[in-house]
C-alpha positions in Angstrom: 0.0 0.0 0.0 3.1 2.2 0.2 3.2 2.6 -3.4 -0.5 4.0 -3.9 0.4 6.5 -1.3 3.8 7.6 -2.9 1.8 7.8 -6.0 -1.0 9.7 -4.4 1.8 12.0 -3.3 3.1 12.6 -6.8 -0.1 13.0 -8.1 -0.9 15.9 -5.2 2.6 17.6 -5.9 1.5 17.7 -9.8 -1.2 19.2 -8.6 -0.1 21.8 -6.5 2.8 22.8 -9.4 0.1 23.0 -12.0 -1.9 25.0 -9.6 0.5 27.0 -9.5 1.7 27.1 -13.6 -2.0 28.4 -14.2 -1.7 31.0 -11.5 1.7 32.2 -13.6 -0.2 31.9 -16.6 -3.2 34.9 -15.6 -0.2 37.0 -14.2 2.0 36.9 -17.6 -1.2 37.6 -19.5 -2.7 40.1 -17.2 0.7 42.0 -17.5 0.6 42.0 -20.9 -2.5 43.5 -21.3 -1.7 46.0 -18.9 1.0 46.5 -20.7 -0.8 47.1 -23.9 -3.4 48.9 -22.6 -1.0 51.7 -21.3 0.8 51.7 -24.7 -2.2 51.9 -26.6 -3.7 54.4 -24.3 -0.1 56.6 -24.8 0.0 56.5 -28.5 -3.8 57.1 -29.4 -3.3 60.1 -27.2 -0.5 61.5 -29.3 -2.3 60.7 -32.2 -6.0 61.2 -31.5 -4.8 64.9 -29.9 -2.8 65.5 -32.8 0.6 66.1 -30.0 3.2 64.7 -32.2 1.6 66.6 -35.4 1.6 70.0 -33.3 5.3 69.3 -32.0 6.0 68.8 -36.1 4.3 71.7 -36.9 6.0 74.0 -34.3 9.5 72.6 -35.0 8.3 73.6 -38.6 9.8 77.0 -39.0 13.3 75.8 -37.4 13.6 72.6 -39.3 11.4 73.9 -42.7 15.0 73.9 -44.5 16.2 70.0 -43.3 13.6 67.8 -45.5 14.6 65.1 -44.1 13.9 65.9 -40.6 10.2 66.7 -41.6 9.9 64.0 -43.4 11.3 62.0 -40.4 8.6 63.9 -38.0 5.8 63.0 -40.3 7.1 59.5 -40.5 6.7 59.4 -36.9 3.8 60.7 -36.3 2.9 58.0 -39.2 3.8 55.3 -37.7 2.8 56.3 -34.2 -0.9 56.1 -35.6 -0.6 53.2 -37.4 1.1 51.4 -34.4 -1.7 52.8 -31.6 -4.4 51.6 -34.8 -2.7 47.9 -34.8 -2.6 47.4 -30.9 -6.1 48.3 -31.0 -7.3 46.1 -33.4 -5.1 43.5 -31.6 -7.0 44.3 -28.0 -10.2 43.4 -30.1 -9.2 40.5 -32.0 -6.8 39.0 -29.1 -8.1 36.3 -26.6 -5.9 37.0 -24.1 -9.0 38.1 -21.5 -10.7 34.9 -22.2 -7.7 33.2 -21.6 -7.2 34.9 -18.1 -10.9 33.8 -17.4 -9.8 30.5 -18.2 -6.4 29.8 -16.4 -8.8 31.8 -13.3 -11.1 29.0 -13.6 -8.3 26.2 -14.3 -6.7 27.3 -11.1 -9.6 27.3 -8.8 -10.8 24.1 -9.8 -7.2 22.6 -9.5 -7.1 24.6 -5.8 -10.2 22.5 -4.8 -9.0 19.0 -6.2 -5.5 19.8 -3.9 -7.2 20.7 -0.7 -9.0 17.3 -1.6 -6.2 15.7 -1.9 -4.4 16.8 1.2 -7.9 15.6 2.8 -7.4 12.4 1.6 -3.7 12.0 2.6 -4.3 13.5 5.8 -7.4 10.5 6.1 -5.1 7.9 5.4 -2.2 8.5 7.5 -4.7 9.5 10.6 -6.1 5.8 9.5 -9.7 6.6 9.5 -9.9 5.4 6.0 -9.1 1.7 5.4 -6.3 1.1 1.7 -9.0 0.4 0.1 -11.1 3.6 0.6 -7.8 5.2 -0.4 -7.6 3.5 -4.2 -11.7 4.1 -4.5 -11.4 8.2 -3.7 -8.1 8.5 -5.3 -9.6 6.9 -8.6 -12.2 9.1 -8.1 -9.9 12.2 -7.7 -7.9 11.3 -10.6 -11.4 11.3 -12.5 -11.6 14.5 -11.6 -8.2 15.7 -12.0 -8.4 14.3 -15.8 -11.2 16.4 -16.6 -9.6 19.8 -15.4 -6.6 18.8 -17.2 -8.4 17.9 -20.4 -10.1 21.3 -20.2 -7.3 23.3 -19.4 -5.7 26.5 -21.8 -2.0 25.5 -22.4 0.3 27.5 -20.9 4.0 28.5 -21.4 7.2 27.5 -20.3 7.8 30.7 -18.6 4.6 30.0 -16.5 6.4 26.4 -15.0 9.9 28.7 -14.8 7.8 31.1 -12.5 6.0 28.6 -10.8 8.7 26.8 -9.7 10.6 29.9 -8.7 7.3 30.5 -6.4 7.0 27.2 -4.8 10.6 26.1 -4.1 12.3 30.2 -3.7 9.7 31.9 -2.4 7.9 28.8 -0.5 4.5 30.6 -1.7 2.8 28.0 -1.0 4.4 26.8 2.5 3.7 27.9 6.2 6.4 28.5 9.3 6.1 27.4 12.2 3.2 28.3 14.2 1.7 30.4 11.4 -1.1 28.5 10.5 -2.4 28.6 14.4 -2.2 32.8 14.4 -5.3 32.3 12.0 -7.0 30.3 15.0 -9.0 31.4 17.1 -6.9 31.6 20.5 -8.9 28.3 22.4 -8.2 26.4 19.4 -4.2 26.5 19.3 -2.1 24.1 20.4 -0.9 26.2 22.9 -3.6 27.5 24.9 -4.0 26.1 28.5 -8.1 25.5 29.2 -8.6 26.6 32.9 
């Protein structure tokens, strides 16, 4: 029975990284479309204002001799418009919300099939459920499991790279020592003498 609790360990620690991929996942993407959304914001409001073309137009008189630094000017306000233009059909036409949405759900479903998990281990080595009850609930979890994975967005190798940074550097995911009993109430720690 040792093996089918290894495995159930392995199985709860590919859990808790994946958890933790899809978490990744909505922060890259919801950094990129701030990101893009500052950007755009910036260059439709030297465009849509006409700044850049009033810069161009007072610089005019100094620079009306140098062709090619009004032609340069023009270029840029150009290709300032056209850029601000392609980022905003590219906010339209992008799925990168409704991929946050669904990394956000991923990651919430995958957050409730660990706690079960840790339920179940916890079960087992408490022995209030017999090897058998072990192998039927971890079948069914895996069930489970199988079905969040089959409907989960792909992520990206930078997601596991910052994952894996979170969970084993910054321990995001771990507790010290008597920090989970300061969320107690006092007559429920460990520590506190009943009179």
């Amino acid at each position: 029975m040792k093996y089918n609790y290894r495995n159930l360990l392995e199985v709860y620690a590919k859990v808790v990284y994946t958890h933790k991929t899809h978490e990744k996942a909505v922060e890259r993407l919801e950094n990129r479309i701030r990101v893009l959304k500052i950007l755009q914001i910036v260059l439709l409001s030297l465009t849509s204002v006409g700044v850049l073309s009033t810069i161009t137009d007072i610089l005019k008189p100094f620079i009306d001799n140098n062709i090619i630094i009004l032609t340069s000017l023009n270029v840029l306000v150009l290709l300032t418009a056209f850029t601000a233009t392609g980022l905003s059909i590219y906010d339209l036409s992008s799925s990168d919300k409704e991929d946050v949405l669904k990394h956000k759900t991923t990651a919430i479903k995958l957050l409730f099939l660990r706690e079960k998990y840790i339920a179940l281990l916890s079960d087992y080595r408490d022995k209030l459920i017999n090897n058998q009850e072990l192998v039927n609930r971890r079948d069914t979890l895996n069930e489970k499991i199988n079905g969040v994975y089959s409907e989960a967005p792909q992520t990206h190798h930078k997601d596991f790279v910052a994952a894996r940074k979170a969970l084993k550097i910054n321990e995001e995911f771990t507790f010290n020592e008597g920090e989970v009993e300061k969320f107690l109430p006092v007559y429920m720690r460990d520590n506190y003498k009943d009179a």
